[in-house]
C-alpha positions as CSV (number, residue, x, y, z in Angstrom):
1,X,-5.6,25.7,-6.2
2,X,-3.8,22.6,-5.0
3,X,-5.2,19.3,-4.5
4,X,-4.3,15.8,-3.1
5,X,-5.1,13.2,-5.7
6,X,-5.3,9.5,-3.6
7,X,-4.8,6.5,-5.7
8,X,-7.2,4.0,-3.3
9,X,-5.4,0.5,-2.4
10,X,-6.7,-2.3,-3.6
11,X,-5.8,-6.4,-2.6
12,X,-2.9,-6.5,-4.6
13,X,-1.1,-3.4,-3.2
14,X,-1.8,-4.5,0.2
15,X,-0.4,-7.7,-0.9
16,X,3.1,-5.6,-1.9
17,X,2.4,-6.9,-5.2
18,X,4.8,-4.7,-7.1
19,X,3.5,-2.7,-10.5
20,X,4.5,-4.1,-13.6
21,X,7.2,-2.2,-16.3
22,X,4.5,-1.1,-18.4
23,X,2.2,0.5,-15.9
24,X,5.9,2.2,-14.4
25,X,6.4,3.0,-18.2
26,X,2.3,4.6,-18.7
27,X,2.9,6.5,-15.2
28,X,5.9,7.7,-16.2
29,X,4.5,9.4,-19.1
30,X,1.7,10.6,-17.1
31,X,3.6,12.3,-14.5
32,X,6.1,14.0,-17.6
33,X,2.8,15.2,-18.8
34,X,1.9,16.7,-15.4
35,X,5.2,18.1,-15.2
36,X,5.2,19.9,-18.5
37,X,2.0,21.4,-17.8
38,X,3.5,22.6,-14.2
39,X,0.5,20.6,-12.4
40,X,2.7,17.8,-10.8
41,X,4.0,19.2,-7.3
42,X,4.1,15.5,-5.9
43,X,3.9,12.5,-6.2
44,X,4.7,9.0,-4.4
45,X,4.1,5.3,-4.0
46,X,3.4,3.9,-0.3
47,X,4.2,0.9,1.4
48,X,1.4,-1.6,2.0
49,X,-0.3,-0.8,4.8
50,X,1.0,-3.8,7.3
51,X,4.3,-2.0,7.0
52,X,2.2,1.4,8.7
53,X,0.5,2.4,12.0
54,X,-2.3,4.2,12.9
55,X,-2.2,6.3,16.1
56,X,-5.5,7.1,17.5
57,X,-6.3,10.0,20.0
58,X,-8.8,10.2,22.7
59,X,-8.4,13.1,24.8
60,X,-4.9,12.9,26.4
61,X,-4.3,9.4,25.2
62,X,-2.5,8.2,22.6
63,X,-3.0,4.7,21.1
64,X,-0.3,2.9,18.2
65,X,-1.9,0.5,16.3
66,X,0.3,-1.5,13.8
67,X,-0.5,-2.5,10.4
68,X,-2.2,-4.1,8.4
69,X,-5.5,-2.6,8.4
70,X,-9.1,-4.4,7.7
71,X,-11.1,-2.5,5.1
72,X,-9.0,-2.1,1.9
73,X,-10.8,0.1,0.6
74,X,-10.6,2.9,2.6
75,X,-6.5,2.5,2.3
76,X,-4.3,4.8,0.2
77,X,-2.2,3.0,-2.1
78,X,-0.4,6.5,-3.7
79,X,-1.0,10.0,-4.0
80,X,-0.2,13.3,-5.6
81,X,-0.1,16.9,-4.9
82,X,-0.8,18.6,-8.0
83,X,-1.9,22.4,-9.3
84,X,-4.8,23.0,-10.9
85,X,-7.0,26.2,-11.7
86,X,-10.3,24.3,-10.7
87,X,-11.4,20.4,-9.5
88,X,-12.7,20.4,-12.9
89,X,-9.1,20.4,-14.3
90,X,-7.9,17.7,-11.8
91,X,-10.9,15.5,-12.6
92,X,-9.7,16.1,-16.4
93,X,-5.8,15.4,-16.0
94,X,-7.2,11.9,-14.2
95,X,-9.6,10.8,-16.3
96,X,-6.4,10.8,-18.2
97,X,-4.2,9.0,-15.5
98,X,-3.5,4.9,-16.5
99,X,-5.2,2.9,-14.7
100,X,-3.1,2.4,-11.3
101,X,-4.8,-1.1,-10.6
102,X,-5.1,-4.4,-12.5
103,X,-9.0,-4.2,-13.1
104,X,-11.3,-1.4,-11.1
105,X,-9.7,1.0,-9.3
106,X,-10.7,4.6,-7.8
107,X,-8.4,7.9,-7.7
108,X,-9.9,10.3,-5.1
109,X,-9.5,14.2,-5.1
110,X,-9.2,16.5,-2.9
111,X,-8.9,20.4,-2.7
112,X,-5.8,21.3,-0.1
113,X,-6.6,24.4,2.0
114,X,-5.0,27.4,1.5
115,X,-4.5,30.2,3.9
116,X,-7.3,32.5,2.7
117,X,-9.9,29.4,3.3
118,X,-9.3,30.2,7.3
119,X,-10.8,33.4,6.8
120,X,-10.0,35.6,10.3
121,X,-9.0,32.7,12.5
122,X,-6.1,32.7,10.9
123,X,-4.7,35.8,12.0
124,X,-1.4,37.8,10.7
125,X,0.8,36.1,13.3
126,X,-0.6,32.5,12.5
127,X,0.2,33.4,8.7
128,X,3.4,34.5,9.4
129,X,4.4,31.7,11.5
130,X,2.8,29.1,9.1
131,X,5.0,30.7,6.4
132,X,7.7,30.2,8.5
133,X,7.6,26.9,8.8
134,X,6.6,26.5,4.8
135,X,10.4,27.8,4.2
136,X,12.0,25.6,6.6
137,X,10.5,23.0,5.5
138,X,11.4,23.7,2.1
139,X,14.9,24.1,2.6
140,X,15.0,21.2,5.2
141,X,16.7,17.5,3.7
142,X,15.7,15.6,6.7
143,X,12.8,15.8,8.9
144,X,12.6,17.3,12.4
145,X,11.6,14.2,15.2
């Protein structure tokens, strides 16, 4: 199983308060942990949200709204992609995880679908074309606009 581990924003990372050498250092460690154990598929840092957009959809329309967003908690300050057999080995491998935030901070996980959770709607050409595109996009170096 895959999941999506989301390290939640908090004021300071909206801020673009930077981390400091030792929670790189911890992290570090972490993530070579991960690695070694073949969980860590992913992993990355984002930008403060005033340096994003949002794009929001309503039928044919298509709305860009910039950066930075109100409710900080509901913003994504870093995520993962890791492998796990179960959510009950992700939960383990972060309740290992320093803590990415001076203070209180949350780290969110989620199960990524796989192919097999579509069931029948996601019929032998859909697969096929869906592992298509998985292959280009693993051999690809820059993204397609």
């Amino acid at each position: 199983m895959r999941f999506m581990v989301l390290i939640k924003a908090d004021r300071n990372s909206e801020a673009g308060v930077m981390p400091s050498e030792q929670l790189l250092t911890e992290m570090g460690r972490f993530n070579e942990e991960l690695a070694k154990a073949g969980v860590l598929e992913a992993g990355e840092g984002l930008h403060p949200s005033s340096k994003g957009a949002r794009v929001r959809f309503s039928g044919q329309d298509r709305t860009v709204i910039d950066g930075p967003f109100a409710e900080t908690k509901e913003l994504i300050a870093g995520f993962w992609i890791w492998k796990c057999a179960s959510l009950q080995e992700a939960i383990a491998w972060v309740k290992r995880c320093p803590n990415p935030m001076e203070g209180e901070s949350e780290i969110e996980i989620r199960q990524v679908f796989a192919p097999e959770d579509f069931g029948d709607a996601l019929t032998p050409e859909l697969r096929e074309q869906e592992e298509r595109l998985r292959a280009q996009g693993a051999g690809q170096t820059k993204p397609a606009v």
